[in-house]
One Martini backbone bead per residue (centre of mass of N, CA, C, O) as a GRO file, in nm:
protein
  430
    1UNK     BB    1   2.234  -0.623  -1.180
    2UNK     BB    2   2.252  -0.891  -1.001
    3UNK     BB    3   2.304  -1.106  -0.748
    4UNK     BB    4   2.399  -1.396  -0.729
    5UNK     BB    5   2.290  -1.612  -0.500
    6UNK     BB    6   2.535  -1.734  -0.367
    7UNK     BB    7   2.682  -1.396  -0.422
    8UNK     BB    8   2.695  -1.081  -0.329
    9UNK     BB    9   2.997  -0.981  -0.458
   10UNK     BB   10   2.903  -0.775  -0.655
   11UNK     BB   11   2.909  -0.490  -0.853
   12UNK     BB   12   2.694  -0.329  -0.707
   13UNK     BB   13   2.760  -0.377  -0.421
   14UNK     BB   14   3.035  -0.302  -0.397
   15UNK     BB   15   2.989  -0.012  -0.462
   16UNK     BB   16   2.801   0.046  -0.228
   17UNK     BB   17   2.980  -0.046   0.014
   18UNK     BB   18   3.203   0.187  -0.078
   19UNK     BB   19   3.029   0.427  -0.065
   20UNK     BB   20   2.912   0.376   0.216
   21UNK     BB   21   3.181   0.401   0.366
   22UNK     BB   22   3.330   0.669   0.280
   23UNK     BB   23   3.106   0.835   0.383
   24UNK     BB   24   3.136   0.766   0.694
   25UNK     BB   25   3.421   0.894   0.672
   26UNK     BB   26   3.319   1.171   0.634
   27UNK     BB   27   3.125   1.208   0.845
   28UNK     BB   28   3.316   1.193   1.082
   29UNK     BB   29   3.509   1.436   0.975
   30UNK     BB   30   3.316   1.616   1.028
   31UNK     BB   31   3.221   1.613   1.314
   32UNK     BB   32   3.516   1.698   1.405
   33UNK     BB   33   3.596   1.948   1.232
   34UNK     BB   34   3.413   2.158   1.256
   35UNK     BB   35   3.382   2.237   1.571
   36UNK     BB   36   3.730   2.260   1.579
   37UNK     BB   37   3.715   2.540   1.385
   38UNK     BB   38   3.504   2.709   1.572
   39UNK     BB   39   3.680   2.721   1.836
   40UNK     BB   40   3.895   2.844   1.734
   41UNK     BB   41   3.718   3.112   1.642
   42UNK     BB   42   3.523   3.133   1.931
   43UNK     BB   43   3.350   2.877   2.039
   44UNK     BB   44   3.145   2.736   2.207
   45UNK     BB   45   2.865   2.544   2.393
   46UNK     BB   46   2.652   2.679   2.236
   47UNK     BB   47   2.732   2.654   1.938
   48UNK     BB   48   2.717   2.338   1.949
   49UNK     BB   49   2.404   2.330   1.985
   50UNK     BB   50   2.354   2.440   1.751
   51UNK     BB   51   2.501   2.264   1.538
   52UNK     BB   52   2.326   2.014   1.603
   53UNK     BB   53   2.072   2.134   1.528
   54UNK     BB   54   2.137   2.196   1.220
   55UNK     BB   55   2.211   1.872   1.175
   56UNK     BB   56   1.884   1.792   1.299
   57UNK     BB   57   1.679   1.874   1.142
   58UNK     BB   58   1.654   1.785   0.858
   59UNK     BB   59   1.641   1.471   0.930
   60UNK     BB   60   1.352   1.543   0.999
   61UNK     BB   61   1.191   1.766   0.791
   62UNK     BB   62   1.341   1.671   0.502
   63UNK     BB   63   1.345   1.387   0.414
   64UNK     BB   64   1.011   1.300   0.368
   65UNK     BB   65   0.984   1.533   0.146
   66UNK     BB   66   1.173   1.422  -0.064
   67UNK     BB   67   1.096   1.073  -0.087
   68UNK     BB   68   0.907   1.073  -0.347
   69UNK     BB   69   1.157   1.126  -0.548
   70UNK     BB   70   1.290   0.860  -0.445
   71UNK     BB   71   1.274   0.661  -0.736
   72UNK     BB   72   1.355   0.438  -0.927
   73UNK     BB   73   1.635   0.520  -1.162
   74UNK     BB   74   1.739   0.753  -0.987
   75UNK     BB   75   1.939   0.687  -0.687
   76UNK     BB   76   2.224   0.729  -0.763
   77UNK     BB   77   2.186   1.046  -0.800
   78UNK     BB   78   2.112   1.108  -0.529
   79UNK     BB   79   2.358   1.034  -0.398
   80UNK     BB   80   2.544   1.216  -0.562
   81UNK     BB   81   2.410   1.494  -0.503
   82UNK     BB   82   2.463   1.436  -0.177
   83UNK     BB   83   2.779   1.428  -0.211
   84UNK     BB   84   2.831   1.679  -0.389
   85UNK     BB   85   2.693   1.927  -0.219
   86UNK     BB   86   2.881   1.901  -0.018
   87UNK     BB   87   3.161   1.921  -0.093
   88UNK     BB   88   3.097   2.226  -0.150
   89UNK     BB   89   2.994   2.289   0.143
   90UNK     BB   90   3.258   2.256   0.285
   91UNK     BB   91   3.447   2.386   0.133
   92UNK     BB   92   3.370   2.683   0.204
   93UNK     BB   93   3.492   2.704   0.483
   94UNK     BB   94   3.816   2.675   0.422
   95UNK     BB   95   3.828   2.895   0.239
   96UNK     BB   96   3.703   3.124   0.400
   97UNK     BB   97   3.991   3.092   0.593
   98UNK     BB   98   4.195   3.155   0.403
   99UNK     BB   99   4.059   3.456   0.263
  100UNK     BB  100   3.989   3.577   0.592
  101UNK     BB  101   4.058   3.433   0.882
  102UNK     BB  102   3.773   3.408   0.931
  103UNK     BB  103   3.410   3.281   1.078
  104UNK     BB  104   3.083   3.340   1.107
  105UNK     BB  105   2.886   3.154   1.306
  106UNK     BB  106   2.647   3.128   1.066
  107UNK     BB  107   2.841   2.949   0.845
  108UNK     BB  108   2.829   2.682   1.013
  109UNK     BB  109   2.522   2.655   1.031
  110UNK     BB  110   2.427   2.659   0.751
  111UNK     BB  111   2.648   2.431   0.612
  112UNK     BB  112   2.505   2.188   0.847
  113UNK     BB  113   2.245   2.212   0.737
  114UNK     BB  114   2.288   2.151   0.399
  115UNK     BB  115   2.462   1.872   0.459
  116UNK     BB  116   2.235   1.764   0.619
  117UNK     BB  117   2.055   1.747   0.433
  118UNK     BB  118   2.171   1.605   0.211
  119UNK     BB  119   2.229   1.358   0.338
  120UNK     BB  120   1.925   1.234   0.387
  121UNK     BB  121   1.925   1.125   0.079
  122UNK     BB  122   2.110   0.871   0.060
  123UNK     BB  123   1.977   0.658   0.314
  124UNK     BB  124   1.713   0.599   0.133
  125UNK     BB  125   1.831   0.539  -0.151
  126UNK     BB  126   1.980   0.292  -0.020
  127UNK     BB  127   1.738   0.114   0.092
  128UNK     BB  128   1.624   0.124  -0.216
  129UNK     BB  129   1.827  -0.017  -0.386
  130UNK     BB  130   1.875  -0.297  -0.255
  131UNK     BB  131   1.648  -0.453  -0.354
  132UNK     BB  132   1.760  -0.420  -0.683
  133UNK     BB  133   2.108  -0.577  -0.622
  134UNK     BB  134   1.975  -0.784  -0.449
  135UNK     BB  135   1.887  -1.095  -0.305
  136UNK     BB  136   1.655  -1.185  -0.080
  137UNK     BB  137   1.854  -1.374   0.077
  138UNK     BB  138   2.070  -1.093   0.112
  139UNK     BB  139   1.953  -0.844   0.276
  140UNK     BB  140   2.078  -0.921   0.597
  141UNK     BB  141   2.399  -0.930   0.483
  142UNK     BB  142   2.397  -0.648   0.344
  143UNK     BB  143   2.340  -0.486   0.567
  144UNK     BB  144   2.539  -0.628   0.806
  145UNK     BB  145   2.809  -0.502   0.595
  146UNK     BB  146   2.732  -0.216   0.641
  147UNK     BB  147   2.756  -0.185   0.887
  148UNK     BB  148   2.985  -0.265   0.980
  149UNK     BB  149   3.183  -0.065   0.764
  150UNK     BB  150   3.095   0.177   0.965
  151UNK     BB  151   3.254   0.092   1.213
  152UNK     BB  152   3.521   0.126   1.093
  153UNK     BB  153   3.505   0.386   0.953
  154UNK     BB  154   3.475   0.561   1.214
  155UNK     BB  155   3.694   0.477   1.358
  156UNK     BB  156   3.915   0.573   1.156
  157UNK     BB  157   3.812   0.856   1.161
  158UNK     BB  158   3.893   0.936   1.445
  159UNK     BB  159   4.179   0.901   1.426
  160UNK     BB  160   4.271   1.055   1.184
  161UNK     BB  161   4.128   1.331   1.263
  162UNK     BB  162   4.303   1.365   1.515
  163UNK     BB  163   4.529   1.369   1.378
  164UNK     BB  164   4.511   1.595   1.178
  165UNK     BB  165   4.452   1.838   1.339
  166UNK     BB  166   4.705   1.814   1.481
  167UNK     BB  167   4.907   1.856   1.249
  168UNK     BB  168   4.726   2.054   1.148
  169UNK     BB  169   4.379   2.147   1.040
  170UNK     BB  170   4.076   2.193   1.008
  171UNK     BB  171   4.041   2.302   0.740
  172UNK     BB  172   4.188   2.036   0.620
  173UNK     BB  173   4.002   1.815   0.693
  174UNK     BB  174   3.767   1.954   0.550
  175UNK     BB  175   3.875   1.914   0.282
  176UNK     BB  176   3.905   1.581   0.255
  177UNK     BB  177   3.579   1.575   0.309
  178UNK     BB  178   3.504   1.666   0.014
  179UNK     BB  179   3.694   1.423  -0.118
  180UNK     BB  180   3.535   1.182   0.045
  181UNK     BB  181   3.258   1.254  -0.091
  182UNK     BB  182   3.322   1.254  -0.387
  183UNK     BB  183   3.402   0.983  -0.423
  184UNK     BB  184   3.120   0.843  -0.297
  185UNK     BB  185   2.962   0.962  -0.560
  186UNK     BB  186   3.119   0.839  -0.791
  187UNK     BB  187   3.103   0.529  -0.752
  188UNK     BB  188   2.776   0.505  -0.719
  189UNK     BB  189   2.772   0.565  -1.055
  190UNK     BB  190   2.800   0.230  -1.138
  191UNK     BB  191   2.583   0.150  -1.115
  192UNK     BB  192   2.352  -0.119  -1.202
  193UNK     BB  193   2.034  -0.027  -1.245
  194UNK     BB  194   1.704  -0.118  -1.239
  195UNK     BB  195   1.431  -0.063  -1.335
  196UNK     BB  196   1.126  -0.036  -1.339
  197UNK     BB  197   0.985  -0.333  -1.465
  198UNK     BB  198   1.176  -0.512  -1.515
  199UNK     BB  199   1.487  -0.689  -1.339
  200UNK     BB  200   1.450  -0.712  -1.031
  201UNK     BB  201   1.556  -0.954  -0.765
  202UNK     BB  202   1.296  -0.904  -0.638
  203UNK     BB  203   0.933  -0.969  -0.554
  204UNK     BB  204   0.886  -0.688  -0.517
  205UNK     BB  205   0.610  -0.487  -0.565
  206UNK     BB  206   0.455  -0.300  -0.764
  207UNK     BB  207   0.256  -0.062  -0.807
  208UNK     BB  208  -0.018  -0.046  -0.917
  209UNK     BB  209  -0.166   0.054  -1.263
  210UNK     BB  210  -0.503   0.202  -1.270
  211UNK     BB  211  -0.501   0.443  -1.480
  212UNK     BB  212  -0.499   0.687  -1.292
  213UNK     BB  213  -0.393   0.945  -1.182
  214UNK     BB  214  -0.125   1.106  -1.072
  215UNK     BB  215  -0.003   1.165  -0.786
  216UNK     BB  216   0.066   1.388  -0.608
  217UNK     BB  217   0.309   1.498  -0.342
  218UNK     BB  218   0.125   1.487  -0.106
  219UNK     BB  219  -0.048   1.238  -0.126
  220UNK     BB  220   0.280   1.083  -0.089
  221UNK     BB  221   0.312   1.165   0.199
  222UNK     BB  222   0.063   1.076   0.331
  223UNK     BB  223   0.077   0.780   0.251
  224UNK     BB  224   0.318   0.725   0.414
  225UNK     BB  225   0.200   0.802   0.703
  226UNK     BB  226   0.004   0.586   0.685
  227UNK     BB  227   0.118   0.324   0.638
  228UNK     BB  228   0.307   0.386   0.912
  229UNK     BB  229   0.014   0.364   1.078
  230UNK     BB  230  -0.156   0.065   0.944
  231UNK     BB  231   0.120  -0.075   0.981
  232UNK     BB  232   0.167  -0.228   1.236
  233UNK     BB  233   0.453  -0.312   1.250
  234UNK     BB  234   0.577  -0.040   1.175
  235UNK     BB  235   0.447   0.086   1.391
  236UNK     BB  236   0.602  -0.033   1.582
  237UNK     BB  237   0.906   0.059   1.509
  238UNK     BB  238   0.862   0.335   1.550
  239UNK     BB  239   0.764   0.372   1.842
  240UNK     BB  240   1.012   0.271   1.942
  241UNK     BB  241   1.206   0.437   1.856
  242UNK     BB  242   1.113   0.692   1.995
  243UNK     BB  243   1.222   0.607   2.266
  244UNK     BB  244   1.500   0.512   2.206
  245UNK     BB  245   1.612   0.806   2.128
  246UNK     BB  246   1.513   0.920   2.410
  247UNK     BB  247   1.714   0.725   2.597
  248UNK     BB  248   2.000   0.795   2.478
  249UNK     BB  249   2.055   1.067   2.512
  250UNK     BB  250   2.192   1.071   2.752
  251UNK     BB  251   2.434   0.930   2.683
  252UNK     BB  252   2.528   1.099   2.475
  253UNK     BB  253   2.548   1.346   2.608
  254UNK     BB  254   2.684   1.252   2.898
  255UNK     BB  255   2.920   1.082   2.914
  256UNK     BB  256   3.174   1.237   2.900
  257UNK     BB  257   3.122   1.377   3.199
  258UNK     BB  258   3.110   1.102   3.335
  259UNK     BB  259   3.431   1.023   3.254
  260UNK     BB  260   3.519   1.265   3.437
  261UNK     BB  261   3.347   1.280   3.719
  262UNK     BB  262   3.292   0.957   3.811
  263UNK     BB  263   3.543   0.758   3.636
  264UNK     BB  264   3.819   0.906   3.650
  265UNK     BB  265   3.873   0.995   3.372
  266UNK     BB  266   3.961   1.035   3.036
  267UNK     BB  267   4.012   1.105   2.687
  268UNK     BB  268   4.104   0.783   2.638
  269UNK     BB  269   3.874   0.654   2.774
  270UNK     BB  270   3.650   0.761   2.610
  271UNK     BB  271   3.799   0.613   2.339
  272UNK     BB  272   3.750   0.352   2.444
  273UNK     BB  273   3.411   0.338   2.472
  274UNK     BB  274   3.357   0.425   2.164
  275UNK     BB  275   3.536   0.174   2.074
  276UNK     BB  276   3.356  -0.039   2.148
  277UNK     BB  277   3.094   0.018   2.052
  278UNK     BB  278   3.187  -0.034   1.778
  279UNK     BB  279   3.325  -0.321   1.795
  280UNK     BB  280   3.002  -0.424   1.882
  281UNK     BB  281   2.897  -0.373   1.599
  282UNK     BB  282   3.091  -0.521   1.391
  283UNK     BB  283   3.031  -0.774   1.505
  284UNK     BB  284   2.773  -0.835   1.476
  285UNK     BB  285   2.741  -0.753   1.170
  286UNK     BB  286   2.889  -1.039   1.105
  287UNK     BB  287   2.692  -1.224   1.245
  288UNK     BB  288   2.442  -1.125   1.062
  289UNK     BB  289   2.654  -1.233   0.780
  290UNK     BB  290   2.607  -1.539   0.859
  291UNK     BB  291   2.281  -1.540   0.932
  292UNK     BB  292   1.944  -1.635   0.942
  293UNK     BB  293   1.686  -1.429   1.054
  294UNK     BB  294   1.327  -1.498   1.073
  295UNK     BB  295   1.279  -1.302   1.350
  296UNK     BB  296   1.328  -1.007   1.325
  297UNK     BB  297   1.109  -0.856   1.547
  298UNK     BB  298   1.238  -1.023   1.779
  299UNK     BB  299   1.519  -0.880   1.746
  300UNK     BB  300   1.461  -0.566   1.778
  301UNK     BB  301   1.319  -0.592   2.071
  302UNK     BB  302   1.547  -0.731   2.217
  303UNK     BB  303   1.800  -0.501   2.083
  304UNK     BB  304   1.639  -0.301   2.269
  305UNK     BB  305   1.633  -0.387   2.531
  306UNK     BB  306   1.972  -0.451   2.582
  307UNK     BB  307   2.006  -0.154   2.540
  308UNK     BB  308   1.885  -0.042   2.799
  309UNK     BB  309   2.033  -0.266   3.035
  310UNK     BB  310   2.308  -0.119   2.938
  311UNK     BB  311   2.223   0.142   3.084
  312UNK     BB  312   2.147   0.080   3.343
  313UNK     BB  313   2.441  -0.027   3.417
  314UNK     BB  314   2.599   0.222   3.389
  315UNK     BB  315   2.418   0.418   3.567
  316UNK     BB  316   2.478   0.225   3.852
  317UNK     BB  317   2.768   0.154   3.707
  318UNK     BB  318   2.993   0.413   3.672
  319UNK     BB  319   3.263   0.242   3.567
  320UNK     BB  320   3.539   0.202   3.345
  321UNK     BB  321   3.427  -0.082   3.283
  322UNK     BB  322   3.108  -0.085   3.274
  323UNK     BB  323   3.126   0.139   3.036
  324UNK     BB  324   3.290  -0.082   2.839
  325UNK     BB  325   3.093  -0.296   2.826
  326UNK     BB  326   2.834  -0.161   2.793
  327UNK     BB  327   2.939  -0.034   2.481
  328UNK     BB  328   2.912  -0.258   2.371
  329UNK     BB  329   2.680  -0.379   2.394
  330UNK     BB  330   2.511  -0.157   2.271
  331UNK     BB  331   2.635  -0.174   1.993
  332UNK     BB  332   2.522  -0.437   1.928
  333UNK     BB  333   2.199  -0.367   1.958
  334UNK     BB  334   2.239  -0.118   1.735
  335UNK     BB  335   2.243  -0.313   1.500
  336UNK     BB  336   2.019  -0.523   1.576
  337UNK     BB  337   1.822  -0.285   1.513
  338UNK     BB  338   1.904  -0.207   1.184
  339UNK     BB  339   1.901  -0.496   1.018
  340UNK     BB  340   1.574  -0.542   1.059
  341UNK     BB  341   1.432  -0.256   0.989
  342UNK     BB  342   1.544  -0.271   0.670
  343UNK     BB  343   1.426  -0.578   0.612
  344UNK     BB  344   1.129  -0.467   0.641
  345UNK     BB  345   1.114  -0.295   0.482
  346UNK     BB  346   1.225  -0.383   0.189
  347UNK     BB  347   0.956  -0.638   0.302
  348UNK     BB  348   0.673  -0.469   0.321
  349UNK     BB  349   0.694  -0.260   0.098
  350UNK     BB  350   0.712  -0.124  -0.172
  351UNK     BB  351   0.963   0.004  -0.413
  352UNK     BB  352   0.865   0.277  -0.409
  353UNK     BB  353   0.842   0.323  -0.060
  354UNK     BB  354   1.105   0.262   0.066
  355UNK     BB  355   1.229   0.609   0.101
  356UNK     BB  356   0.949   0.703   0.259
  357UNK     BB  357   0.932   0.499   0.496
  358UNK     BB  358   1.229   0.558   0.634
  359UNK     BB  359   1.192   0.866   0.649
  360UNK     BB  360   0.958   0.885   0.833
  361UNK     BB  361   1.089   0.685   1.094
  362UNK     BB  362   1.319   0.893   1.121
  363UNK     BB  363   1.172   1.133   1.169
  364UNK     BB  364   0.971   1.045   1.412
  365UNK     BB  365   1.219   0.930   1.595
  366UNK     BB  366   1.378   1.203   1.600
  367UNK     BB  367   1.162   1.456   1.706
  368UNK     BB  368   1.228   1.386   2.031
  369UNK     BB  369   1.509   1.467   2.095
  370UNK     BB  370   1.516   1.782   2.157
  371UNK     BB  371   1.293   1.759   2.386
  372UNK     BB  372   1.495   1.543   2.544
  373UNK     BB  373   1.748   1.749   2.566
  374UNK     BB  374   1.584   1.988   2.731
  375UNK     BB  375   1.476   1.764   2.967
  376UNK     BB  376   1.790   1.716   3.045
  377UNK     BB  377   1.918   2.003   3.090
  378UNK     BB  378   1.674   1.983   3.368
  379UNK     BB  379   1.794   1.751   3.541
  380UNK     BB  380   2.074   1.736   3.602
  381UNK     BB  381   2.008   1.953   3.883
  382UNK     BB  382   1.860   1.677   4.020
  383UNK     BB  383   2.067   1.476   3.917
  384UNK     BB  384   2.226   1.223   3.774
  385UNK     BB  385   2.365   1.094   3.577
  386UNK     BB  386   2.352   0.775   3.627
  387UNK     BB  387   2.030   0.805   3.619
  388UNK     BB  388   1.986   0.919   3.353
  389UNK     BB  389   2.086   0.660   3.222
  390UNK     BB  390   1.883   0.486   3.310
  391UNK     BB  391   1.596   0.624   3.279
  392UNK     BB  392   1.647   0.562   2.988
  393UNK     BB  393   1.695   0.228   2.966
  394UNK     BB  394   1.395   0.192   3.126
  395UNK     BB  395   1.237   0.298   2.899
  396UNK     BB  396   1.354   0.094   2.668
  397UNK     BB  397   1.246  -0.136   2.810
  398UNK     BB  398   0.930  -0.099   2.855
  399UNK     BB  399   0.896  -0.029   2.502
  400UNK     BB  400   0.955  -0.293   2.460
  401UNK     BB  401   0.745  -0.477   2.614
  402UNK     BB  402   0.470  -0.331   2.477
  403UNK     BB  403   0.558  -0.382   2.147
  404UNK     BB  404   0.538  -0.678   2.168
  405UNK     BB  405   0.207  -0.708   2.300
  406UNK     BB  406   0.076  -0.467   2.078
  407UNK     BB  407   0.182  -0.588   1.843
  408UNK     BB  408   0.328  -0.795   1.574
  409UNK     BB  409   0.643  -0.759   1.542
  410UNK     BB  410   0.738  -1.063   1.707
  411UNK     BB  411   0.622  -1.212   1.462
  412UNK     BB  412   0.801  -1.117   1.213
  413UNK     BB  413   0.878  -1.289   0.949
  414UNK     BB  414   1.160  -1.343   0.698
  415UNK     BB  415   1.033  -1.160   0.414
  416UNK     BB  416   0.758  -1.126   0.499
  417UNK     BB  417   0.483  -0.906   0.392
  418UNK     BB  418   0.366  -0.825   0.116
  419UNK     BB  419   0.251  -0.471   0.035
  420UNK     BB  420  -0.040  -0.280  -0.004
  421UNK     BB  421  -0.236  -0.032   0.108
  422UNK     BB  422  -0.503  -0.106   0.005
  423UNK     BB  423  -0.497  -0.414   0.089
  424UNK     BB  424  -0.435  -0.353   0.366
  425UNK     BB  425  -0.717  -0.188   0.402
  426UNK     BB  426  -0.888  -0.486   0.314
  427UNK     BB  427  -0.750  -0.631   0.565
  428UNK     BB  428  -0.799  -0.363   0.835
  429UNK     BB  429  -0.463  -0.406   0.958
  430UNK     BB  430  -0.363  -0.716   1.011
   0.00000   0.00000   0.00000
C-alpha cells in the first residue's frame, strides 16, 4: 500500500523509518562495544585496524554480489535476514566471554567480517523498497527524514553506549546491540510491500520482459556495472564518491590525534566535535523534508565541494572553535549528498536494477578507501595533520568541480529520466 500523495506518514514508511533508525543505532552499539570488548582482552591498535579492514571489506566486495538477488516482492525479508543473522553473530562474542573468559582475536575479525557482509544487505535493499511504498512527490522528503533520523539515532548510541560501557561491560552492551538488531529485523516484517508487476507508487518502468530468457547472476552483475558506467549522470556520482571517499580519510582517521595535539583539547572536545557533526546532519535533513529540489545533481555537486572546503578551513586553522564549526558544516554536507545521491538512483533506473545500482556505487566508492588509508599512514610522518586534512579537501574540491564541466550532473533534475539500459545505450549514452 503506498503513502496518500498529501502524507509520507503511512503504516509502510512509518515501519521502514522505525526499522532503520534501530538499525543505525545498533551500528553504532556495535562500534562502540566491539572494539572496547578487543581492547579489554588485549587487543592494541594494530587489532583496531584489523578489525576496521573486517568491517570494510565485506561492504566493498559483498554487497554488489548479493545485489542481483535483492528485487522484487522478497525486500523486506532479505532486511529481516541481514538484521537477523547479525543479531546472532554479535550476539555469539559475549556469550564466548562468559563461558570461557577470554576471546581469541580471530573471533572479533570473523564476528566483524560476517555482520558487516550482513549488514551491507540491509541498506541496498532500503534503497529499493522506498520508491514502492512512497509517492514519486515523496522520494527527497522520505530520504531526508530516514537521514535525519540516522543522526539522531547516532547521537543517542553514542550516549547510551558510552553509560553502558562504563556502568556495565562492553559484553552487557554487544548483548543489547543483539536485541536492538533483532528488534529491527522483526518491525520490517510488517511492510506491505506491492509485488513486481502490481500497483507500486511510482511509475518507476520495471525491465521490459522480451520474453528471451532469463538471464544468469552473473550477467545481472555485469550490468549492473555497465549501466554505472553508460549512464553518464550515475557515473558522474560514482567517479565524485571516489574521490570524495579518499579525502574523507584523513578527517575519519586522524580527526582524534589532531583534537589532542594541535587543538589542545581532551575527550569530551572530541566528542563535541562529532556531536556538531551529526547535528549539521540532522538540520540539514529536516530542511531537505521540508524543501522540494529540482537540480538534484546541482544539490550532490555543490554539498560535495563545501564539504572539501570545510575540511580545506579545519586543515589550516585547526583551533578547537573552528573545528566544530567545520564538523557541523561537513555533517550538513554529507547528508546533502546522500540525499540527492538516492533520490537520482531511485529516479533514473528500473525498479528492479534499485539495489544492485546503489550497491555498485557503494563497492566502486569505497575501494579506494583501504589504498587511502595506507598511503595517508605513509604521509604522517612527513606532514602534520592539518596539511593531510586539507589536501584530502582540496581533493574533494578540485573533483567536484571536474565532475560539474565533464559530466551532465550539474543538470539532472528531479525526478530525472527514466531509462532502461538498452534504451540508454539506443540513445547513445546522452
Amino acid at each position: 500500500m503506498c503513502a496518500k500523495e498529501e502524507s509520507i506518514w503511512e503504516r509502510n514508511y512509518v515501519l521502514l523509518f522505525i526499522s532503520k533508525a534501530v538499525k543505525l543505532f545498533g551500528d553504532n552499539f556495535a562500534s562502540m562495544a566491539m572494539p572496547w570488548l578487543m581492547f579489554k582482552l588485549g587487543g592494541d591498535a594494530s587489532n583496531s585496524l584489523l578489525l576496521y579492514a573486517a568491517n570494510l571489506i565485506p561492504v566493498v566486495f559483498l554487497g554488489f554480489l548479493v545485489s542481483p538477488l535483492i528485487k522484487g516482492g522478497n525486500l523486506k525479508y532479505w532486511m529481516f535476514a541481514s538484521d537477523g543473522v547479525r543479531a546472532l553473530v554479535v550476539l555469539v562474542i559475549p556469550a564466548l566471554s562468559l563461558y570461557m573468559g577470554t576471546i581469541p582475536l580471530w573471533v572479533f575479525y570473523g564476528a566483524a567480517f560476517v555482520q558487516s557482509a550482513c549488514g551491507s544487505v540491509y541498506n541496498p535493499a532500503a534503497t529499493a523498497l522506498l520508491p514502492s511504498i512512497v509517492a514519486k512527490a515523496h522520494l527527497q522528503k522520505g530520504n531526508a527524514l530516514l537521514e535525519s533520523s540516522g543522526q539522531i539515532m547516532r547521537l543517542a548510541a553514542l550516549t547510551l553506549s558510552g553509560a553502558i560501557l562504563t556502568l556495565a561491560s562492553p559484553a552487557a552492551a554487544l548483548t543489547v546491540t543483539a536485541g536492538i538488531f533483532l528488534c529491527s529485523g522483526v518491525i520490517v516484517l510488517g511492510i506491505r510491500q506491492p509485488q513486481l508487476g502490481g500497483s507500486p507508487c511510482n511509475d518507476v518502468p520495471q525491465t521490459p520482459d522480451h520474453g528471451g530468457p532469463a538471464k544468469s547472476y552473473w550477467q545481472q552483475i555485469r550490468e549492473g556495472f555497465s549501466l554505472v558506467c553508460q549512464h553518464r549522470v550515475i557515473f558522474g556520482i560514482t567517479i565524485f564518491c571516489i574521490f570524495l571517499n579518499a579525502g574523507i580519510v584523513p578527517w575519519d582517521s586522524l580527526l582524534s590525534y589532531l583534537v589532542y595535539t594541535q587543538s589542545d583539547g581532551n575527550a569530551l572536545t572530541l566528542t563535541l566535535v562529532r556531536a556538531a557533526g551529526m547535528i549539521g546532519a540532522f538540520v540539514v535533513g529536516l530542511l531537505l523534508a521540508r524543501m522540494s529540489i529540482v537540480r538534484q545533481g546541482a544539490l550532490f555537486i555543490v554539498s560535495g565541494i563545501l564539504a572539501g572546503m570545510a575540511l580545506v578551513f579545519a586543515g589550516c586553522y585547526p583551533s578547537v572553535w573552528s573545528l566544530i564549526i567545520c564538523a557541523f558544516v561537513f555533517g550538513m554536507s554529507v547528508t546533502a549528498i546522500n540525499i540527492p545521491e538516492l533520490v537520482i538512483i531511485q529516479t533514473s533506473v528500473t525498479a528492479d536494477k534499485h539495489a544492485l545500482v546503489f550497491s555498485v556505487i557503494s563497492a566502486l566508492g569505497l575501494v579506494c578507501v583501504p589504498v587511502a588509508t595506507m598511503f595517508i599512514s605513509l604521509l604522517t610522518g612527513l606532514f602534520s595533520i592539518g596539511a593531510l586534512i586539507a589536501a584530502g579537501g582540496l581533493l574533494m574540491v578540485i573533483s567536484g568541480v571536474i565532475v560539474a564541466f565533464a559530466t551532465p550532473l550539474k543538470t539532472f533534475k528531479s525526478p530525472g529520466y527514466l531509462i532502461h539500459p538498452a534504451a540508454y545505450a539506443e540513445r547513445g549514452g546522452a
